[in-house]
C-alpha positions in Angstrom: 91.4 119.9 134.2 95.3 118.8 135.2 94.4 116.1 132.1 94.9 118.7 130.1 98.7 119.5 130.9 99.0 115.4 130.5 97.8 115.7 126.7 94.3 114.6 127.1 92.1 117.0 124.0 90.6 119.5 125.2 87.5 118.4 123.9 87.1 115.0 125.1 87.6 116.3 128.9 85.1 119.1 128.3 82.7 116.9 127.1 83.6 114.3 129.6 82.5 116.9 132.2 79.7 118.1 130.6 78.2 114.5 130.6 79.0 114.4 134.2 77.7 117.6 135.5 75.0 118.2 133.1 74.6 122.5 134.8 78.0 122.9 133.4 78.1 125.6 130.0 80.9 127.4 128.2 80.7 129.8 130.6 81.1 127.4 133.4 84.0 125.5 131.3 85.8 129.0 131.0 85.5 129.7 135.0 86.8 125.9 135.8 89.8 126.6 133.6 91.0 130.0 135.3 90.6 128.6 138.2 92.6 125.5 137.8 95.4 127.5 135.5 95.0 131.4 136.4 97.5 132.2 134.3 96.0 131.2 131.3 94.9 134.3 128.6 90.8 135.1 128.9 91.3 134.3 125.1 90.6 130.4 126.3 87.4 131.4 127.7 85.9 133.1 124.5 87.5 130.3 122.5 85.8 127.7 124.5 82.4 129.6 123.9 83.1 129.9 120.9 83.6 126.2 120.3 80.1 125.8 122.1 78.0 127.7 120.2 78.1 127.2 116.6 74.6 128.1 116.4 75.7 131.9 116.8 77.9 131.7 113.5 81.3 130.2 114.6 82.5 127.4 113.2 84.8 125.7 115.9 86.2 122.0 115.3 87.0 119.8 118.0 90.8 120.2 116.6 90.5 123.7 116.7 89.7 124.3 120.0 92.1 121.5 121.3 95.1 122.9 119.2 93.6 126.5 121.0 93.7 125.5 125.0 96.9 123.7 124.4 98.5 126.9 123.3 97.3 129.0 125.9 98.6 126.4 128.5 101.5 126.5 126.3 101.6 130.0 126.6 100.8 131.0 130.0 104.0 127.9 130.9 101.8 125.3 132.3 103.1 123.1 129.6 106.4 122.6 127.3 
């Protein structure tokens, strides 16, 4: 997850782990995050579910949700 505060998209490292560890869901996703920044707004979680579901209605981009977590890592000062 420290990719993240180096610029990699939130959506390539998600997937990237998600090929790796085949268990891990949104839900998992959104645990890995708080615990690597726990600062970062529960609004990351939901928008990472979000992202992951889009057979529930939502329609998520891989821009979207990459423009989303680097806001809340803006946000919560983990980047600048």
């Amino acid at each position: 997850m420290k990719d993240l505060v180096a610029g990699v998209p939130a959506s390539r490292l998600f997937r990237e782990l998600m090929r790796e560890d085949r268990s891990i869901d949104a839900r998992e996703l959104g645990d890995i995050l708080a615990d690597e920044f726990p600062d970062i707004s529960p609004a990351a979680s939901v928008a990472i579910w979000k992202w992951m579901n889009p057979s529930r209605g939502y329609e998520f981009p891989d821009e979207q949700i990459d423009a989303l977590i680097s806001h809340y890592l803006k946000e919560a000062g983990y980047t600048t």
